[in-house]
Steps between C-alpha positions, in 0.01 A plus 500: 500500500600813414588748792557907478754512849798529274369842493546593884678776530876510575810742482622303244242455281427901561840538378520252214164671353655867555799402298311352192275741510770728429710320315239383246407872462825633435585232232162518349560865456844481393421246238199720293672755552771368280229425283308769512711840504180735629312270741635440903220221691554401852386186584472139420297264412240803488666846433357746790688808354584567143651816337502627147599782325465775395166550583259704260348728747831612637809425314720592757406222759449112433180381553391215766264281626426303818329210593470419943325153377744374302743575787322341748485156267915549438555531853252188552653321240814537615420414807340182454801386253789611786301318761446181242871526424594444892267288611622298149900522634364432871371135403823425294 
């Protein structure tokens, strides 16, 4: 039977989920930006922030949009997969 307690809470799951959080983001962003000389998106699997430019109303700034639910499902996401990935080394 399938059980959810691998995702009790820990320091170092907490930590595990902060640092591929961020490191997913970082090389998500990195890599379409490569791709993609005028777009910047934070985020990964679902990009929260994303930057273009130049943007038509004014040329001077880039222009930028936000999204607090697909945040909430990266951080989840991230989460769940740190806390799947110790519980995963714990049993080994």
């Amino acid at each position: 039977m399938f059980s959810f307690s691998f995702l009790k809470p820990s320091l170092l799951k907490i930590g595990i989920a902060i640092a591929l959080f961020l490191l997913s983001g970082w090389l998500w962003g990195v890599y379409v930006t490569s791709r993609i000389a005028d777009i910047s998106p934070i985020g990964f699997p679902l990009e929260y922030y994303v930057s273009w430019g130049p943007c038509p109303l004014n040329p001077i700034e880039p222009c930028s949009e936000f999204n607090g639910w697909f945040l909430l499902v990266d951080v989840f996401f991230w989460y769940a997969f740190g806390a799947w990935l110790v519980n995963y080394f714990k049993k080994t």
